[in-house]
N, C-alpha and C positions, 0 to 999 in steps of 0.2 A: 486318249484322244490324240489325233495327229493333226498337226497342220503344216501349211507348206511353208517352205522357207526355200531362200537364194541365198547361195555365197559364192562370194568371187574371192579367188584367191592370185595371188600373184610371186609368181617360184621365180629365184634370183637368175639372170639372165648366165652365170656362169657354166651351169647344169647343159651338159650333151640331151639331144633327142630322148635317147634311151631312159634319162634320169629323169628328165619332168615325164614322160609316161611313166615309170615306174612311182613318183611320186602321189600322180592322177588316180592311179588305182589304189593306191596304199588309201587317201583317202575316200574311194566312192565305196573300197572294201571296207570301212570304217563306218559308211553310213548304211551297207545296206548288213553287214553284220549287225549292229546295235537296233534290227527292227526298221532301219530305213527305208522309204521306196523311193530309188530314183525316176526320175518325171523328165528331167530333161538336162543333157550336158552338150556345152561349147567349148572350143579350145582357139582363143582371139588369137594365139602365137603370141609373137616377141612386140609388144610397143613400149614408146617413149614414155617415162613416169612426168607427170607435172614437176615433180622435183625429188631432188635425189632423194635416195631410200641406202642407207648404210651404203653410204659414194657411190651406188650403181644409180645409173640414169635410164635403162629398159627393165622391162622385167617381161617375163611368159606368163599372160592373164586365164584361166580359165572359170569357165561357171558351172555351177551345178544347182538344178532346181528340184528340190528332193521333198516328202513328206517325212517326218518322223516327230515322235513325242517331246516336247518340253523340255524335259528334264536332258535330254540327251545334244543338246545345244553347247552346254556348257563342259562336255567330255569333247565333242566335237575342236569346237575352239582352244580346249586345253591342249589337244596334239596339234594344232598349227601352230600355238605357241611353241612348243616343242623342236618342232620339227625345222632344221637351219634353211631347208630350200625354198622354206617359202618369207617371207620379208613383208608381205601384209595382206589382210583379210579381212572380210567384212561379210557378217551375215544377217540376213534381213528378213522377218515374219512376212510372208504375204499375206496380205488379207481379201476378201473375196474382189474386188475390184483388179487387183493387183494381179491376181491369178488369172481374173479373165481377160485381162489384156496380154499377158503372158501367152496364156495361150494361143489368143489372136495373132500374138509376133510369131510363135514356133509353126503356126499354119501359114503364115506368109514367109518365111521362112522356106516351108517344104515345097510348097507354089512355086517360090523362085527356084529351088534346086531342079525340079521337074521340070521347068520350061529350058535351063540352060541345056540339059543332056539330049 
């Protein structure tokens, strides 16, 4: 069974362009190798942290709103532990409410991109 989940993660503001996409991939290639389906990804850029994070005060926030199995949550979270570019994460089950307002935000979302251009 799959269900959906969110994580934001947050890559230390030291990292060049190149590094946090390279990062970015390393893990959507992690979720959609292990059976993942990605559903939906945002890249915030660089903001301000509420409070410092290992003496940095910004970090590069991104999301990804993906389906995969259970069990594969906790291999997920083992490589952000791992991994030094990113400084903290948080993932989070949607449940069916959660998803359907989700998806209401990524269609207002698209609404607003098509009316700026």
């Amino acid at each position: 069974m799959m269900n959906q989940y969110e994580t934001v993660f947050i890559a230390t503001p030291v990292l060049s362009e190149p590094q946090v996409k390279e990062a970015v991939k390393k893990f959507r290639d992690i979720i959609t190798d292990n059976g993942g389906e990605m559903i939906h990804e945002e890249e915030w850029g660089m903001k301000k942290l509420a409070y410092p994070i290992q003496k940095k005060s910004t970090g590069f926030y991104h999301l990804f709103e993906f389906k995969a199995a259970p069990a594969f949550i906790d291999k997920l979270e083992t490589e952000f532990r791992r991994d030094e570019k990113v400084i903290r994460f948080l993932t989070v089950k949607l449940d069916k409410y959660a998803a359907e307002y989700s998806q209401k935000r990524r269609n207002l979302l698209k609404d607003k991109a098509v009316k700026e251009e």
